[in-house]
LUMSE-489105 format. One record per residue: residue in three letters; x, y, z of N, C-alpha, C in turn. Coordinates in steps of 0.05 Angstrom, whole numbers, plus 5000, padded with zeros to 4 digits. Layout:
BEGIN
ALAXYZXYZXYZ ...
END
This chain:
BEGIN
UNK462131262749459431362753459331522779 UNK457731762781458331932797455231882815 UNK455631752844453031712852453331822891 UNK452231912903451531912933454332062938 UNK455032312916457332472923460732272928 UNK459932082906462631872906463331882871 UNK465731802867465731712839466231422838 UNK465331212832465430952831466230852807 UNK468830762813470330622794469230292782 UNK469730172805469129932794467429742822 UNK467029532820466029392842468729122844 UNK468329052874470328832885467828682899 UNK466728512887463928292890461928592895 UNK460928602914458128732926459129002932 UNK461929102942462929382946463529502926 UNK462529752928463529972911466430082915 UNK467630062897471330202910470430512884 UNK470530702908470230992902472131082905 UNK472831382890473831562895472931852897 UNK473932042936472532152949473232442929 UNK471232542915471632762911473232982922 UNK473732982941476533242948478833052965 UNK478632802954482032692944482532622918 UNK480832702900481732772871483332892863 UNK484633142881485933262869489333132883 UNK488432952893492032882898492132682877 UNK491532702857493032572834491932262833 UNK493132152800493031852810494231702782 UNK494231472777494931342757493731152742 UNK492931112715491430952705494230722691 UNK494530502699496630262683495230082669 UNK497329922659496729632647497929662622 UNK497629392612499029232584497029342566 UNK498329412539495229442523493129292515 UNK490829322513488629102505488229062536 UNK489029162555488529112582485229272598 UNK485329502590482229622602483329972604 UNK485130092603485830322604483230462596 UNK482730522574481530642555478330712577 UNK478330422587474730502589475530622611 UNK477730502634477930622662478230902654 UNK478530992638479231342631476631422622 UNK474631342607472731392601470931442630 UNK471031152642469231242667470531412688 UNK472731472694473431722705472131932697 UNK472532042667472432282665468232302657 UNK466932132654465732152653464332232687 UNK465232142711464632172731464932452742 UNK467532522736468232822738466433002727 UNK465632942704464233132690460733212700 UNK460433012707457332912727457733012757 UNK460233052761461133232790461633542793 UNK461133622765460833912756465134032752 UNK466333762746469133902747469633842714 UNK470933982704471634042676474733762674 UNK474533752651476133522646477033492614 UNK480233482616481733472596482933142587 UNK482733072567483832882549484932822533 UNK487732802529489432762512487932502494 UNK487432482470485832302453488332242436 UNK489932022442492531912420491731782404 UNK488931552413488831372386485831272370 UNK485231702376482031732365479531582383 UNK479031362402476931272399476231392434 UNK476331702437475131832455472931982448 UNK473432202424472532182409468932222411 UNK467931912410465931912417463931982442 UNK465232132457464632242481461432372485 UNK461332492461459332792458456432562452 UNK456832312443454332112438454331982457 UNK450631872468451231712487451431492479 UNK451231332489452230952493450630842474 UNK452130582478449430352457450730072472 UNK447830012484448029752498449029492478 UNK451629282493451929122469451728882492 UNK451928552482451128342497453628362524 UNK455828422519457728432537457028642549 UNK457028892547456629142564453428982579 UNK451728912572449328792583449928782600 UNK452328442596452128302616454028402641 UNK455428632637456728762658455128882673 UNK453529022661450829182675450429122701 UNK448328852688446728702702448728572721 UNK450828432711452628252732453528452760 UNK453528762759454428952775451529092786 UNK449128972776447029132796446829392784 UNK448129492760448629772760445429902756 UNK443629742743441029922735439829962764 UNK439829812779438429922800439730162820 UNK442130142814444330432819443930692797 UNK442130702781441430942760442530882739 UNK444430712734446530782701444730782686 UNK445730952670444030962648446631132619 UNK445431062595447831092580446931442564 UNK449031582575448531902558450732042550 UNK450132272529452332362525453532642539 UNK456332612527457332932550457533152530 UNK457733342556459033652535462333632537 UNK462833632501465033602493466233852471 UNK468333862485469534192453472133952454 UNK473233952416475533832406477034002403 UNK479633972410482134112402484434012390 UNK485034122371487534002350489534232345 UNK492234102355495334392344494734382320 UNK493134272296494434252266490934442263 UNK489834432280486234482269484734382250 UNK485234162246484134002235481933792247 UNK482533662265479433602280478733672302 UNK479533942304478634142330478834482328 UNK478034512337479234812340482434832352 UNK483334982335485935012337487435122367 UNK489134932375490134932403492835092401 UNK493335272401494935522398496835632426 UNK498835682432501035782453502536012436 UNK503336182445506136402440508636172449 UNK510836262437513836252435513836292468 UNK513236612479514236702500512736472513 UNK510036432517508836282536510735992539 UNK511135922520511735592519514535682535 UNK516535902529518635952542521035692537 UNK523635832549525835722537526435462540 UNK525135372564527035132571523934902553 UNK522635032555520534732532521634712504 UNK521934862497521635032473525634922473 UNK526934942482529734802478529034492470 UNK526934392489526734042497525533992463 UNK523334132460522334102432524034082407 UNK526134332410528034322389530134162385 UNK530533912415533433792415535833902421 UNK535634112435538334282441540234152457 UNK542434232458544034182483544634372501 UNK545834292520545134502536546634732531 UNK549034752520549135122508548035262481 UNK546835052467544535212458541735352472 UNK541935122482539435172507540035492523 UNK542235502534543335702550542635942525 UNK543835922501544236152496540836262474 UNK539336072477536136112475534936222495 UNK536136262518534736382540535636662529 UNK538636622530539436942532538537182512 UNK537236962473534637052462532237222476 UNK530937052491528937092497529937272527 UNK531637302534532737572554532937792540 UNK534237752525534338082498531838142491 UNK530437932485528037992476525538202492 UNK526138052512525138172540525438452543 UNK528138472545529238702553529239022538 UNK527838822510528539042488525339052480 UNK523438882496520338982495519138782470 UNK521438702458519938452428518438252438 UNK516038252433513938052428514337792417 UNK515537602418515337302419513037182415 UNK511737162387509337042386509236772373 UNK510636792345509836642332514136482319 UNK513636282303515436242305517536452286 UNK516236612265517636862244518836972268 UNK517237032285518937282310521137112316 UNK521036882323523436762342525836822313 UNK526036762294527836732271528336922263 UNK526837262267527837492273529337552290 UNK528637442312529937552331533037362341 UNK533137192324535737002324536637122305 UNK535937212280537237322253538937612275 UNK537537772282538838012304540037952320 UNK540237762341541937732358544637662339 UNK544437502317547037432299548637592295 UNK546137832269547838092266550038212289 UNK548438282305549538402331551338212359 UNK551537982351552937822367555137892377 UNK557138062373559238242386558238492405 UNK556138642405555238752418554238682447 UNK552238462437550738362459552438152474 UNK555138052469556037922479558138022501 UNK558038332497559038422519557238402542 UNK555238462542552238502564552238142573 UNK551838032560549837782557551637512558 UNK553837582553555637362546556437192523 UNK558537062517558936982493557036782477 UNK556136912447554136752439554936682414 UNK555236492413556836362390555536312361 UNK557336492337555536402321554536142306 UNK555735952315555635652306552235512325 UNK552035662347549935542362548035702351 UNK548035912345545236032331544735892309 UNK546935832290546735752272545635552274 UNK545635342287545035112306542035162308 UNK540335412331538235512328537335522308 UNK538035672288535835752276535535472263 UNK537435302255536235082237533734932252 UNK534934932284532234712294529434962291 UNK529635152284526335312296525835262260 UNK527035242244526235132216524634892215 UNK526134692230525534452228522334422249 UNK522334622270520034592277518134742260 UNK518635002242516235022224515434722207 UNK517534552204516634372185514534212195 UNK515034202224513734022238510434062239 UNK509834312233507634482235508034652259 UNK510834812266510134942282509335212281 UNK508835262256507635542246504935602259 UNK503535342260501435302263500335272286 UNK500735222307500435162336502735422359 UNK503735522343504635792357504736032346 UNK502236262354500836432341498836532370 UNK497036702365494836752368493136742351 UNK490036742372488936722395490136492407 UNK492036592426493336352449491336232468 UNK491136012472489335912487489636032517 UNK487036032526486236232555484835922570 UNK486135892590485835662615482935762619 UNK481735932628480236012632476835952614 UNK477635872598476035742567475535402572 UNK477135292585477035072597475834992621 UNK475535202635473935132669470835252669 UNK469235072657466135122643465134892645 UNK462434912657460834762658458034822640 UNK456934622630454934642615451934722627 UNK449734762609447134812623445834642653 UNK446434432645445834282676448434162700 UNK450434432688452234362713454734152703 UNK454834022687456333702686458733942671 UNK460733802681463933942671464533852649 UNK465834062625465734062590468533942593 UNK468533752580470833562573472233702541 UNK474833642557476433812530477933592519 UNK477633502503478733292474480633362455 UNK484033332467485833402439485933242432 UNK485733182402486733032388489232982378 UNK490232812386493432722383494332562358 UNK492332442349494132202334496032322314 UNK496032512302498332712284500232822304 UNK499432872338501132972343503532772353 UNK502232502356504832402370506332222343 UNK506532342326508632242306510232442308 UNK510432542337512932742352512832722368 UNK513432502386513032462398514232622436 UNK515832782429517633002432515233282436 UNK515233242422512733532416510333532432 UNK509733282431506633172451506933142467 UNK509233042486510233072514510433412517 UNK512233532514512833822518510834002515 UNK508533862496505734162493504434072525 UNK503433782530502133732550503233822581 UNK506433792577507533912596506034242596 UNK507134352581506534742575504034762583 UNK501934562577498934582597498534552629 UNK499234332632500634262663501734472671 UNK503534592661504834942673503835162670 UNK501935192649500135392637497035322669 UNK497035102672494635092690495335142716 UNK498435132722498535222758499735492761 UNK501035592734501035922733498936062732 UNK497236022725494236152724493036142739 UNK491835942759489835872759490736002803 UNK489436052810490036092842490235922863 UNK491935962880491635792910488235702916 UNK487135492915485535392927484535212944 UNK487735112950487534942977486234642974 UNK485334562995484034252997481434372990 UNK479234302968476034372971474834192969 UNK472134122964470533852965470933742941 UNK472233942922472333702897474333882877 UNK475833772845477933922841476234232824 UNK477334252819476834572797477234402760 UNK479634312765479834122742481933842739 UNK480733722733482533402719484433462699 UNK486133312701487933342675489533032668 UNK487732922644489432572641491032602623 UNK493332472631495032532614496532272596 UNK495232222578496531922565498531852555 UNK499931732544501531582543504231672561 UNK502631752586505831892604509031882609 UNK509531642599513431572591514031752580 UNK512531852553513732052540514532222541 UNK513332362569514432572591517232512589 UNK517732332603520532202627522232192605 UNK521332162576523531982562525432182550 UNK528232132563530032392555530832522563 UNK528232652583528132872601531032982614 UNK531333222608534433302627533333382655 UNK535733382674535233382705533633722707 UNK533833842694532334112700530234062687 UNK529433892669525833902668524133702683 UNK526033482694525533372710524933432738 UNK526933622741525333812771522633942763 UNK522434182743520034262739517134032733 UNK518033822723515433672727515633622752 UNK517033502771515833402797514933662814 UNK516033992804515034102826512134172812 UNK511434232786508834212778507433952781 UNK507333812793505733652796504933522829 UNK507533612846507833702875505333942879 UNK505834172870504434492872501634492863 UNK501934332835498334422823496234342837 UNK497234122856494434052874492734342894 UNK494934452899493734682910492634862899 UNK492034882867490535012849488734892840 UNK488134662863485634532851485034352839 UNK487534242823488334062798489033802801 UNK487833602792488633332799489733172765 UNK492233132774492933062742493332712749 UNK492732542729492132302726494232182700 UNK496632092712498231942692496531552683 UNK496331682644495131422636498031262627 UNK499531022633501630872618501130622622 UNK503630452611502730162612504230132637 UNK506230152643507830112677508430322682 UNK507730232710508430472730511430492732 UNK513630382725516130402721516630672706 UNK514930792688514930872667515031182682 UNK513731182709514031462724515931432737 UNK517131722747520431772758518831772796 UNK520531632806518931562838518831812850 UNK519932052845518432422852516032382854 UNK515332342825513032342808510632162822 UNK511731852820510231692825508931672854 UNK511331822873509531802902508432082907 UNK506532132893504932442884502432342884 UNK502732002874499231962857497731762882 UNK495631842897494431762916491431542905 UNK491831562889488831422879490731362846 UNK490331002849491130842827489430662817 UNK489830592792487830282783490530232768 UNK490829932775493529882749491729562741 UNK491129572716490729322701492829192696 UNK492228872685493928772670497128812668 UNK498728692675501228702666502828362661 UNK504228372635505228182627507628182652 UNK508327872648510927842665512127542652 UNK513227582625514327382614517027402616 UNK519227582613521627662616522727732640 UNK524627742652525027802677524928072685 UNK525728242657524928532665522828622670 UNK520328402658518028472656516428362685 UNK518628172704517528062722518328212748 UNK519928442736520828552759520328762757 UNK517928922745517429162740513829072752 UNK512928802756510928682758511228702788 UNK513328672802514128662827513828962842 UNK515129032828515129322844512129452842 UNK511529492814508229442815507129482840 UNK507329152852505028982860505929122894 UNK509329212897509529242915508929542923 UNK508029742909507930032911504230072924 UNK503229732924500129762939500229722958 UNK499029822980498229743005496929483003 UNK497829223027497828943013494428933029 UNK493528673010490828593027491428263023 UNK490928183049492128023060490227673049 UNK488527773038487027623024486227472996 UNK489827612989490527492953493627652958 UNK494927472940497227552932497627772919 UNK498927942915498428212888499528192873 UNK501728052872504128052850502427822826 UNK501627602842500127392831497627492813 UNK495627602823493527732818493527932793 UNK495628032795496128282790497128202756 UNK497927932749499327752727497427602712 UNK494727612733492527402718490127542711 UNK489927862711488427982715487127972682 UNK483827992681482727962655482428242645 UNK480628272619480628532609477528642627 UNK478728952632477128982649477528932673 UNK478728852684479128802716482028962727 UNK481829042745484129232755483629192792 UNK486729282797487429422827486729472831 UNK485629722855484629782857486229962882 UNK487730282885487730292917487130662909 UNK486130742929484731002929485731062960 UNK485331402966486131472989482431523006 UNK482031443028480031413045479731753048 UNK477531803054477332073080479032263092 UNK480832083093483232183117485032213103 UNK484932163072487932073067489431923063 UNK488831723070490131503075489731243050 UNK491831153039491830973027489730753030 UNK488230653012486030383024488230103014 UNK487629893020488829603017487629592986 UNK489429492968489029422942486429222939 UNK484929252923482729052917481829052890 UNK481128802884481028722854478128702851 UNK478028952820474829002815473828962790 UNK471828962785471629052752470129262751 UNK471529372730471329552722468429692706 UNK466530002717464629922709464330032679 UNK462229932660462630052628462430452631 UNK462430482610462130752606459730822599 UNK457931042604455931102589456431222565 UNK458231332568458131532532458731322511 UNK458731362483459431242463461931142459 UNK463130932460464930782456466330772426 UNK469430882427470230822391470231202383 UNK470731172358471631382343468931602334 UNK469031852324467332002317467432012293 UNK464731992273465432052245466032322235 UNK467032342225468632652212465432912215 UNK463632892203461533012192460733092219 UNK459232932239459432932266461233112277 UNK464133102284465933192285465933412280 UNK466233502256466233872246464233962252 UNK461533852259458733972263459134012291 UNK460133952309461233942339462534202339 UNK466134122324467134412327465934672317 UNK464734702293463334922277461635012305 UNK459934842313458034922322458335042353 UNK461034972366462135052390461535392394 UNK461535542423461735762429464435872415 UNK466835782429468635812426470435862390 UNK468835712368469735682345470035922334 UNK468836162343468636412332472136592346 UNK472436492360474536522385477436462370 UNK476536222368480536102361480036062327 UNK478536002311478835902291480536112279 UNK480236232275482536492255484636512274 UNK486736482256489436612265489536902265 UNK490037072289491637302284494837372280 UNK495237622276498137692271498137972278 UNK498538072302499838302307502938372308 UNK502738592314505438652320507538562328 UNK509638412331511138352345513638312340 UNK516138172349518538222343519838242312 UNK518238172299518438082267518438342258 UNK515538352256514838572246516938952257 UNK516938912284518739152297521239152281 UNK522638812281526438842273525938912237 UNK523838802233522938872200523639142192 UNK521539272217521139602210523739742221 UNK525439672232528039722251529939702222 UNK529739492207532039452186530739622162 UNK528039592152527239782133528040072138 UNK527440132172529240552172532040472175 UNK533540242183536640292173537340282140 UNK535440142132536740192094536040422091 UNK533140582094532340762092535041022101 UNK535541032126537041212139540241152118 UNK541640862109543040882098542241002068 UNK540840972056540141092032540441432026 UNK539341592052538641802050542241902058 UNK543441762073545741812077548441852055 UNK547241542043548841442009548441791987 UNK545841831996544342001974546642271979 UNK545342332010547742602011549642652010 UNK551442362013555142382013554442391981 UNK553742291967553942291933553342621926 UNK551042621941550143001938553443171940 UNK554143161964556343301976558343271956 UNK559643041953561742961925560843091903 UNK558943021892558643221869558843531879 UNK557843561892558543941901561144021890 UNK562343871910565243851915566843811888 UNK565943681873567143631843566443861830 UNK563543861830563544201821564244491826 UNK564844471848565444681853568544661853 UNK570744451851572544361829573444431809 UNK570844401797571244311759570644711757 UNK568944831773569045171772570545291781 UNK573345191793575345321806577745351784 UNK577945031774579545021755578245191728 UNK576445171718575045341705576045621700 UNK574845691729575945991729578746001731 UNK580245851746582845871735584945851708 UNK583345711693584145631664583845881650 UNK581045951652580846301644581446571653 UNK582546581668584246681693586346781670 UNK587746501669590146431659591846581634 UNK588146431608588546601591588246881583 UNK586047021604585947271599588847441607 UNK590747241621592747341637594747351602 UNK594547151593596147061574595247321545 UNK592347281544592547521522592647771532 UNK592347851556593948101561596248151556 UNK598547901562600748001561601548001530 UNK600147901516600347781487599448221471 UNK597448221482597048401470599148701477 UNK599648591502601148901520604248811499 UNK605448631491607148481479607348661450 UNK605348551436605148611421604248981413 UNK603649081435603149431428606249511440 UNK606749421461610149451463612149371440 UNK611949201421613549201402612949411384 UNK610349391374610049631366611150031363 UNK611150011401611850151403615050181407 UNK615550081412619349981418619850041388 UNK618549961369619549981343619250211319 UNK617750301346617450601327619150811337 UNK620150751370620550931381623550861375 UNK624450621372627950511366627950561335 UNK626150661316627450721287626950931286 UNK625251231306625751481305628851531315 UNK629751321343631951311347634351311329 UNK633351131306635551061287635951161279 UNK633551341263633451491252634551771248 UNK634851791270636852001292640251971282 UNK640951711287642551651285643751581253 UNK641751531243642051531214643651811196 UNK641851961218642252261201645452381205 UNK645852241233648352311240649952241225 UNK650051931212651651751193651351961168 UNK648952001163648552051136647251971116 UNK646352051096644751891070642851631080 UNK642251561053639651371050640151111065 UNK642151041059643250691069644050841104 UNK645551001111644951051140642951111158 UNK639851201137637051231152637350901151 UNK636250831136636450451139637750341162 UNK639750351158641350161176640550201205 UNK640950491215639950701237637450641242 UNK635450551224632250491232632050241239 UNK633050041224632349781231633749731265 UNK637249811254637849751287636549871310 UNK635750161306633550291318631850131331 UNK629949911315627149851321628749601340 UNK630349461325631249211341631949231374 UNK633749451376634649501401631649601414 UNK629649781403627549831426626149631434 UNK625349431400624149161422624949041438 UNK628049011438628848831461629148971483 UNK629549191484629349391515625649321528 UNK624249341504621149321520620449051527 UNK621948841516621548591521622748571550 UNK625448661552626648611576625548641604 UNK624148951590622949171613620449051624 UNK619648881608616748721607616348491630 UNK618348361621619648201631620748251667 UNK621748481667621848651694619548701706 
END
């Protein structure tokens, strides 16, 4: 409850244990066992924020946030918390907030949407399960990509643009280094496996704009943003790494703003292990320095888990304002995760913590926040106060009448599809068949020429040939002719010399014989 420029968590008898509006943004942690009080301590945070005019994000894993946008309904227990805390004469009163739903699948929200490029290589490796030289050689993807102006939108582009790097993997591996085709191959099966996952669907445009998120409603109170998770964390992989890409999406954007009287925006982040779990030492740096840096953009992010074990100690000595509920301590691991706990509070010398900290009821929590100055306060045990908004799940009907009816629904609900690497290597391979075709066309053009003008060489030589042949046939034949007229006047000659009838004969024939073979010879010459 947000009262006298404080946010008031819970009460420790008659004191209010607050938290100072511009030490919100150094972070903090919500713990405990489940069935412990998480849920409402998150409720009355963000409900306080919102009443402080700062905008506020909520990861919703197991639906019953949800009811945010209704106000409250008094029950005999919430009564008797009321009243047992004095709260009516402190103003409480039970109302509802301004709430927009967001869902990767768009189904009970408006669709929560990133680019390929935005999410970038090293999330976008963690998502797919890479190792690290797949990993390596997904960057060097999205370097070509870069380099060569392709648009990275959706997941078709990425699987274009792995299909091209393949083709061309001897080329680019002079520039870029050796890229193996077994690891693409490798690639492309995991960006398959993430369409299966629905990643068709959550990476596209209209990409979500940070800027859509830092809005306050008609009377000022900050619009709480509600993803809905329960589909998403049956990936659990996926729901860590998108929440991360927000966390990084919010301190890339958003500007230096230093210490101010209160944050710009909240960011709770639930079931937070899921971060840690896995994590390689290079995303492990980038979370602790995004979560080191974003304070200076204003941003106060709030890890929800069951143990604080569960954060990496970078991480964990980041968060200046804690509530840790409930923790079991039946097992020794469990008694020594209870310990460290109890020992990460500033002690108050007036209860044990480790003790306290083991017997704690539902609803009751730690309690240590940073003062004025900064400074750590001594742990104190409070309860916790109810929430005003509606407690539990939203009915569906409710629900779509919410999103339909949002500013924003006109904004994200449609998918677009422009231009981008797909479409370009598409149109890049359609003018290489094209260019080969027209190529195919003219060497076939040229060959036939070439045959024809062949098949008319031989042609004319064939007829060449024979006109050569009945020339000589005919010149042949008028030469015998004449040889044979001119060798039996000869004979004839000769006949007369012989004498009588049988010597014209003899004299003519040998006559004709000897001229044809003189004109044959001569012919022949």
């Amino acid at each position: 409850m947000y009262q006298d420029g404080k946010i008031i968590v819970g009460m420790s008898g008659d004191e209010k244990v607050c938290i100072y509006p511009k030490m919100a943004n150094r972070h903090g942690m919500i713990a405990g066992a489940t069935g412990s009080g998480k849920t409402v301590t998150l409720k009355v945070l963000t409900e306080s924020f919102s009443d402080l005019g700062v905008p506020v994000f909520l990861a919703d894993v197991k639906g019953d946030l949800a009811g945010m946008c209704r106000q409250g309904v008094s029950s005999d227990s919430v009564q008797k918390r009321i009243d047992g805390m004095g709260l009516a004469q402190e103003g409480f009163q039970f109302r509802n907030y301004p709430v927009t739903y967001w869902d990767v699948y768009g189904e009970k929200g408006l669709p929560l949407r990133t680019t390929i490029s935005e999410m970038g290589p090293l999330l976008l490796g963690r998502i797919m399960d890479l190792n690290e030289t797949q990993s390596d050689i997904l960057t060097i993807i999205f370097k070509i990509a870069d380099d060569e102006g392709l648009l990275l939108l959706d997941t078709k582009d990425l699987r274009a643009m792995i299909q091209y790097v393949t083709e061309n993997a001897k080329e680019y591996g002079v520039q870029y280094g050796n890229l193996s085709k077994q690891s693409l191959g490798a690639i492309m099966r995991a960006v398959v496996a993430l369409e299966a996952e629905g990643g068709e669907l959550f990476f596209g445009e209209p990409a979500l704009e940070i800027g859509d998120w830092m809005r306050t409603d008609e009377n000022g109170r900050g619009v709480i943003q509600i993803l809905d998770c329960q589909k998403l964390m049956g990936s659990p992989t996926m729901y860590s790494t998108f929440m991360l890409w927000m966390m990084s999406e919010l301190f890339e954007t958003l500007p230096e703003a230093g210490d101010g009287e209160k944050p710009k925006m909240v960011f709770f982040f639930d079931e937070a292990h899921l971060l840690f779990d896995s994590a390689s030492k290079a995303l492990l740096v980038k979370i602790e320095q995004v979560v080191k840096l974003i304070r200076s953009k204003g941003v106060g992010i709030y890890f929800v888990t069951q143990n604080p074990k569960d954060i990496p100690d970078g991480v964990l000595g980041q968060l200046g304002n804690k509530v840790q509920h409930a923790l079991h301590a039946y097992t020794p691991a469990e008694q020594k995760g209870c310990k460290a706990a109890a020992q990460s509070f500033r002690e108050n010398p007036e209860f044990d913590t480790y003790d306290v900290l083991t017997q704690l009821g539902i609803g009751e929590a730690l309690i240590s926040v940073l003062d004025e100055g900064g400074v750590p306060t001594i742990v104190k045990r409070c309860q916790i106060l109810p929430p005003q908004s509606q407690m539990g799940a939203l009915e569906e009907a409710v629900r779509k009448e919410q999103v339909q009816g949002n500013l924003l629904y006109s904004k994200y609900a449609q998918m677009m599809d422009r231009e981008s690497a797909y479409e370009v290597l598409e149109k890049k391979v359609l003018e290489q068949q094209e260019n080969n075709r027209k190529q195919a066309e003219a060497a076939a053009a040229e060959k036939q020429k070439l045959k024809e003008a062949e098949a008319a060489k031989k042609a004319e030589e064939k007829k060449a040939a024979a006109k050569d042949k009945q020339v000589k046939k005919t010149v042949k034949q008028v030469g015998n002719s004449a040889a044979g007229t001119i060798g039996r006047e000869f004979g004839n000659s000769i006949g007369k010399t012989l004498g009588g009838s049988f010597g014209k004969k003899v004299g003519g024939n040998v006559g004709a014989s000897l001229g044809r073979g003189l004109f044959s010879t001569l012919f022949k010459l």
